[in-house]
N, C-alpha and C positions, 0 to 999 in steps of 0.2 A: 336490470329489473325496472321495469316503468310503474309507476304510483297512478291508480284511478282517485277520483276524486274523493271517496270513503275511505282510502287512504289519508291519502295528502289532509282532510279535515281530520281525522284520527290523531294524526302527529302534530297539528297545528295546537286543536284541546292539549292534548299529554304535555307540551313545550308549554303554554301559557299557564296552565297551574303547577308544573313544575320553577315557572317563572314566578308565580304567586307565594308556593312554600321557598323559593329561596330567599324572596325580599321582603317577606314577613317582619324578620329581627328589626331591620333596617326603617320600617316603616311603623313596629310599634315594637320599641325594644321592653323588654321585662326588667323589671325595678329593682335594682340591688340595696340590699337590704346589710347595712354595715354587722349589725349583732342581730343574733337570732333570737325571736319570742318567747322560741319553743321552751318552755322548761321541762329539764327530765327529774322525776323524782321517785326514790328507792323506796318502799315501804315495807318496816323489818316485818316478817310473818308473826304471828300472834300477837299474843295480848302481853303489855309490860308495864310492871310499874313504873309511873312517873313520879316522878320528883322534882319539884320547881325548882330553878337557879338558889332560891333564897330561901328555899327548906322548908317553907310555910306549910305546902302543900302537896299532897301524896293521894297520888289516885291511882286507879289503869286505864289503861288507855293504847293508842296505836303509836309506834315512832316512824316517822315519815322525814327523813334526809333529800333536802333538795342540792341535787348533784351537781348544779351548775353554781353555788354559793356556798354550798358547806354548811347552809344554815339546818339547824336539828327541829323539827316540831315535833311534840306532842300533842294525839288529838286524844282527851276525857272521853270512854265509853262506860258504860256501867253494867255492873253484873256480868264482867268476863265476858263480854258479848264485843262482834269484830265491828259494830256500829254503833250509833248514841243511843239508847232508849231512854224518853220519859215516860211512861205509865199514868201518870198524871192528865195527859194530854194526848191526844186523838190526835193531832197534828204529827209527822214526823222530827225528830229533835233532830236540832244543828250542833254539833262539839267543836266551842271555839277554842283554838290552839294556844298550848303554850309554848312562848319560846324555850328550848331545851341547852342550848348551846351552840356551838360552831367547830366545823372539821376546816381545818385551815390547808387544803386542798390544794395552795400554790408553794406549799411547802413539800410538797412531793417531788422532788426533782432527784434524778441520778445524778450527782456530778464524778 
């Protein structure tokens, strides 16, 4: 089989970007990243009462388990409602958390 020239250019391109996807890594490798950023976090369905560590304080509000810590947060809503409302204010409210506790998550092991 002899190659015309619309050949032979044809397979010369296809070779040189397939030259280009293989030396890619090599010429700018991607950045390994020792621990991940990513945080995954659980949030029980409905509305629960909170209780502060130190019993002061009793509200409802949402419980939100960060899976990669164990750590437990409570976020204050008001009036059984699955987000903050103030009434008060025309502005949307912010519910700053309380610490709830901790799931000691490295205690999970089968041995």
């Amino acid at each position: 089989m002899k190659l015309n020239l619309f050949d032979r250019i044809t397979l010369g391109v296809a070779v040189i970007f397939l030259g280009i996807i293989a030396l890619r890594p090599l010429l700018t490798p991607s950045i390994a990243h020792a621990q991940s950023t990513n945080r995954q976090f659980y949030v029980e369905p409905g509305i629960k009462t909170l209780l502060s560590p130190d019993r002061t304080k009793q509200t409802q509000g949402k419980v939100i388990v960060d899976l990669t810590t164990g750590d437990i947060w409570g976020f204050p809503t008001s009036q059984n409602a699955p987000y903050p409302i103030d009434a008060a204010k025309p502005q949307p409210a912010t519910s700053v958390p309380i610490y709830l506790g901790k799931f000691d998550l490295a205690g999970m092991r089968r041995d």
